[in-house]
BAVO-77369 format. One record per residue (C-alpha): x, y, z. Coordinates in Angstrom, 1 decimal, decimal comma. Layout:
REM BAVO-77369
[[X; Y; Z]]
...
REM end
This chain:
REM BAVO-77369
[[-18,8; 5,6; -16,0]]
[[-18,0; 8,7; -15,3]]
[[-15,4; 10,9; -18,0]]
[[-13,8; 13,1; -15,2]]
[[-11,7; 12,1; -12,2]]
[[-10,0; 13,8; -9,5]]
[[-6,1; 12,9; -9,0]]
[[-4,7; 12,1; -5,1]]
[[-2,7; 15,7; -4,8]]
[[-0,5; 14,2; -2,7]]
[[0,2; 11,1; -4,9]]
[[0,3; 12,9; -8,3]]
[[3,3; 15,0; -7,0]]
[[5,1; 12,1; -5,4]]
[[5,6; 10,4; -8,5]]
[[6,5; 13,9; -10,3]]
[[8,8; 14,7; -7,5]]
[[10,6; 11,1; -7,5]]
[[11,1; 11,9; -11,3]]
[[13,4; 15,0; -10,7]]
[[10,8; 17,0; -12,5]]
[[9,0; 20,3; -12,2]]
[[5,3; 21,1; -13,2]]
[[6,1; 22,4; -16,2]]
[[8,9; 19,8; -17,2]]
[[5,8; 17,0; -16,2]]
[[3,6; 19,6; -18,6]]
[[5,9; 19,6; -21,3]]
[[6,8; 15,6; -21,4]]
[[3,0; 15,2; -21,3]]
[[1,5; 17,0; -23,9]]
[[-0,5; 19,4; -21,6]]
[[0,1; 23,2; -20,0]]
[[1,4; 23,7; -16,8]]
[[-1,6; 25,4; -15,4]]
[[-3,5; 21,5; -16,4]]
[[-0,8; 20,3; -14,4]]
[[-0,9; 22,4; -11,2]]
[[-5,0; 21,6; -11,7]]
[[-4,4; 17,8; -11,4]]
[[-1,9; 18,5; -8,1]]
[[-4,6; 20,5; -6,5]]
[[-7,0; 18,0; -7,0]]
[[-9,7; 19,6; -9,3]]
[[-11,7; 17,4; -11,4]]
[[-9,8; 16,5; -14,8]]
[[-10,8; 14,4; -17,4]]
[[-10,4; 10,7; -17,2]]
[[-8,2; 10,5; -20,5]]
[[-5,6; 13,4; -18,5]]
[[-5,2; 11,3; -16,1]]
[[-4,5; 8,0; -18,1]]
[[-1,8; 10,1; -20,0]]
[[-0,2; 11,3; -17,1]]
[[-0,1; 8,0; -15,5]]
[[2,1; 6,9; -18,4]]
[[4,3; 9,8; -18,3]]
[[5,1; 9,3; -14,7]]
[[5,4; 5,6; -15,1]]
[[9,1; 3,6; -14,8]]
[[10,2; 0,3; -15,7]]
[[10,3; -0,2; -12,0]]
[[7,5; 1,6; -10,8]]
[[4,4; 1,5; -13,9]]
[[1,3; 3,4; -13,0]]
[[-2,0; 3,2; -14,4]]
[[-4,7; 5,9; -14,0]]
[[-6,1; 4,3; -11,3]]
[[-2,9; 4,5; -8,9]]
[[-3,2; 8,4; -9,1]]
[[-6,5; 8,9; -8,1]]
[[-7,9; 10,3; -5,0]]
[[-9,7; 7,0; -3,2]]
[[-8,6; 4,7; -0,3]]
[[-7,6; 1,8; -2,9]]
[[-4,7; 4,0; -4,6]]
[[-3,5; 5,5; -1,2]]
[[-2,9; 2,4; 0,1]]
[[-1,3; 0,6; -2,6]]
[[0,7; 3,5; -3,0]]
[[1,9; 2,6; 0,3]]
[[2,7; -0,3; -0,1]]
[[4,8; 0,3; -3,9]]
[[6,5; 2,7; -1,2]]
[[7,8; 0,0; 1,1]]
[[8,3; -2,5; -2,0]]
[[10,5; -0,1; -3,7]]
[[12,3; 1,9; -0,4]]
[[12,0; -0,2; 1,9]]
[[12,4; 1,7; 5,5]]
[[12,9; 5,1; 3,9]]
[[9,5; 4,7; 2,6]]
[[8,0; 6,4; 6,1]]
[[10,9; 8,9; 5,4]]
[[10,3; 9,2; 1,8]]
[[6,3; 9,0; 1,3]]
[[5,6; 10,6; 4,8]]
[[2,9; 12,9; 3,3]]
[[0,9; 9,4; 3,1]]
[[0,4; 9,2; 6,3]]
[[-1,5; 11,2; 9,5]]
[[1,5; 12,1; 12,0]]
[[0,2; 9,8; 14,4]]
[[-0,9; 6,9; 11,9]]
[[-0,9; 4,0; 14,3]]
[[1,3; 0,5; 12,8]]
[[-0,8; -2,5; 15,1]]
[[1,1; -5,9; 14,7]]
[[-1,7; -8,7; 15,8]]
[[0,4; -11,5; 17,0]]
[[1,5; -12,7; 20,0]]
[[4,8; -10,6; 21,7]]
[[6,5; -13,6; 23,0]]
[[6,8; -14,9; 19,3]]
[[6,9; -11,8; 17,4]]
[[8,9; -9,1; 19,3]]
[[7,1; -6,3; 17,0]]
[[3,8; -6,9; 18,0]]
[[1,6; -4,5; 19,3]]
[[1,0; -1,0; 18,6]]
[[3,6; 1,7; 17,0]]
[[2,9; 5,4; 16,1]]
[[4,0; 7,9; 13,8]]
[[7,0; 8,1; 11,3]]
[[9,1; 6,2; 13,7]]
[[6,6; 3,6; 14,5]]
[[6,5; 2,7; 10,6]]
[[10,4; 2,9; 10,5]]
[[10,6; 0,4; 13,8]]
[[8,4; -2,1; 12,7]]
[[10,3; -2,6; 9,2]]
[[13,4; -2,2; 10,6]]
[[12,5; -4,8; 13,3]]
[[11,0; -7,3; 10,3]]
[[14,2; -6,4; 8,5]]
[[16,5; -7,7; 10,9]]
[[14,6; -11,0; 12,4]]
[[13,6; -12,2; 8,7]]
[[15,3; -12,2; 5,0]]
[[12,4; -12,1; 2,4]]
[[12,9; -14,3; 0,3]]
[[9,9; -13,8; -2,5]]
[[6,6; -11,4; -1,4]]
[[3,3; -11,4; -3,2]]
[[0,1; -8,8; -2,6]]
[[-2,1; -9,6; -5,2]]
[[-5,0; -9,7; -3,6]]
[[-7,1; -6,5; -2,7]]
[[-10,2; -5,8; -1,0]]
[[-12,2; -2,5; -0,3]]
[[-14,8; -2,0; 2,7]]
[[-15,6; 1,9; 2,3]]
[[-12,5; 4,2; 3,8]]
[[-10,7; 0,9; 4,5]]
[[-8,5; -1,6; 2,3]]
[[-7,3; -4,6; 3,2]]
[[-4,6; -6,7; 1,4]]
[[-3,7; -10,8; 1,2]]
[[0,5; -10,9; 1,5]]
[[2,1; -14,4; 1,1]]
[[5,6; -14,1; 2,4]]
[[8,3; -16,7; 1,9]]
[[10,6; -15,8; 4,3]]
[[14,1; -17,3; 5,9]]
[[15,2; -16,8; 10,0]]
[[18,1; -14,7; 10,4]]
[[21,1; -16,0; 12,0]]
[[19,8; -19,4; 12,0]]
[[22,4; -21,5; 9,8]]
[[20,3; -23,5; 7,1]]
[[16,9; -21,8; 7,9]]
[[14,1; -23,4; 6,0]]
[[11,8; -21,4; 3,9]]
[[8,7; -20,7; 6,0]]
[[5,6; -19,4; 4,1]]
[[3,2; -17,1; 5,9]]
[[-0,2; -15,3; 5,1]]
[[-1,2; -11,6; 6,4]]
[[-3,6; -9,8; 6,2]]
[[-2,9; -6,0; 5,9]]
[[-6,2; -3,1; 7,1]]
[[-5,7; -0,1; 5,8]]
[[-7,6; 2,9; 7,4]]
[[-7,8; 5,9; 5,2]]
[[-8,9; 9,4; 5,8]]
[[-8,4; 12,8; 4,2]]
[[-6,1; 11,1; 1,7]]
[[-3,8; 9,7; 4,1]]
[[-3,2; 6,2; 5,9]]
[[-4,3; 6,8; 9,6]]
[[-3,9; 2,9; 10,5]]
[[-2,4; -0,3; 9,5]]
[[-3,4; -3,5; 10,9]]
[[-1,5; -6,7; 10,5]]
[[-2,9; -9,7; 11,2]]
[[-0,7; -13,0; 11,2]]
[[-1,7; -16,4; 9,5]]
[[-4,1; -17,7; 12,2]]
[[-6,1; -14,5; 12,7]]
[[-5,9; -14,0; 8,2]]
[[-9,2; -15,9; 7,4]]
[[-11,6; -15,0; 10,4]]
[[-10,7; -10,7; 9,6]]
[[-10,6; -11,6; 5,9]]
[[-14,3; -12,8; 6,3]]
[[-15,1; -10,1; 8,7]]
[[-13,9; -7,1; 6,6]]
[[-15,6; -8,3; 3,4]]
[[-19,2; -10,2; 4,6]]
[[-20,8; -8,3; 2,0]]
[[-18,7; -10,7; -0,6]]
[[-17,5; -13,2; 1,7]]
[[-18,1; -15,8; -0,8]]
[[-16,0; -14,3; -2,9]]
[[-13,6; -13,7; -0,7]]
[[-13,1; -17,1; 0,6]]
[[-12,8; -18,2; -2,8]]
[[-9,4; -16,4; -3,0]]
[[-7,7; -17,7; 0,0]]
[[-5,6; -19,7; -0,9]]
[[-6,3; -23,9; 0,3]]
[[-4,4; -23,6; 3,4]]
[[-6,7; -21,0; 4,6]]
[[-9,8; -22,0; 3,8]]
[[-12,3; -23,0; 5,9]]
[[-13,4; -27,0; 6,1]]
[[-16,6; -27,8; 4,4]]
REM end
């Protein structure tokens, strides 16, 4: 295993930047000069133990890091991503926008006449749309994305939503699957593609045949297929 790493430039100053602090205020609370510090920003190989420290500087209560979430690969990008709509909500586009390419393309695979979001969106505004547009149709009631896989320059991610109807008196609880693609490149999220309960297990298999085994072990009974 390998004793250096080199830290997502963009990520490591997020989090830094969300803290109020400086370089040398992040330098200072962690032990380590500024110039280590401007070295981890710029992406420059630093040694694996650096970056674990820093990862617990920077953590919260509500947001805990580990080394992993601020290093430069697809898996941290994209979870990063998805800690930025968890915590912000529909300012994460606005918030987190050096995540993403300007034209990063948000596809909803469902069908229009019962999901009026479906389709594709682009850029900043396409993100904001689509959550805003989830936002108002659905109340989410409990959210779960525990389960991660990696394909190369793509992630994808299992999402259990429990979720309730908007303006429907009494709404019952409906539970849905998805199954979030993640394109990454150059450090940043070019595409996300949704795909809605029925479509979940066919992509799930298709994105990960080198482990689909594995995979299918993880879907949860609903999903998997009949023996």
């Amino acid at each position: 295993m390998s004793t250096t790493a080199r830290c997502h430039p963009g990520l490591i100053r997020a989090y830094r930047e969300r803290r109020g602090w400086t370089q040398v205020e992040l330098a200072v609370r962690a032990g380590f000069s500024e110039r280590l510090v401007r070295k981890a920003e710029s992406g420059d190989p630093i040694r694996m133990d650096t970056v674990e420290a820093l990862a617990e500087v920077l953590s919260t209560e509500a947001e805990p890091l580990q080394a992993r979430d601020l290093i430069d690969d697809p898996l941290a990008v994209a979870q990063a991503f998805v800690r930025a709509y968890l915590t912000h909500g529909i300012d994460c586009a606005r918030l987190w926008a050096h995540l993403f390419d300007p034209n990063i393309v948000m596809a909803i695979h469902s069908d229009p006449a019962h999901l009026g979001f479906a389709g594709e969106h682009v850029g900043i505004a396409g993100i904001e749309h689509v959550i805003r547009t989830a936002l108002v149709q659905f109340t989410v009631v409990r959210e779960d994305f525990g389960r991660w896989f990696t394909n190369g320059s793509r992630v994808a991610a299992l999402r259990q939503q429990v979720l309730r109807i908007n303006g429907v008196p009494d709404s019952p609880e409906l539970e849905t699957w998805q199954l979030h693609e993640y394109t990454i490149e150059g450090g940043k999220v070019l595409r996300v593609d949704t795909y809605l309960d029925a479509g979940v297990y066919r992509r799930l298999l298709d994105f990960a045949t080198a482990d689909a085994d594995r995979a299918a072990e993880q879907l949860p009974a609903p999903l998997k297929p009949p023996r």
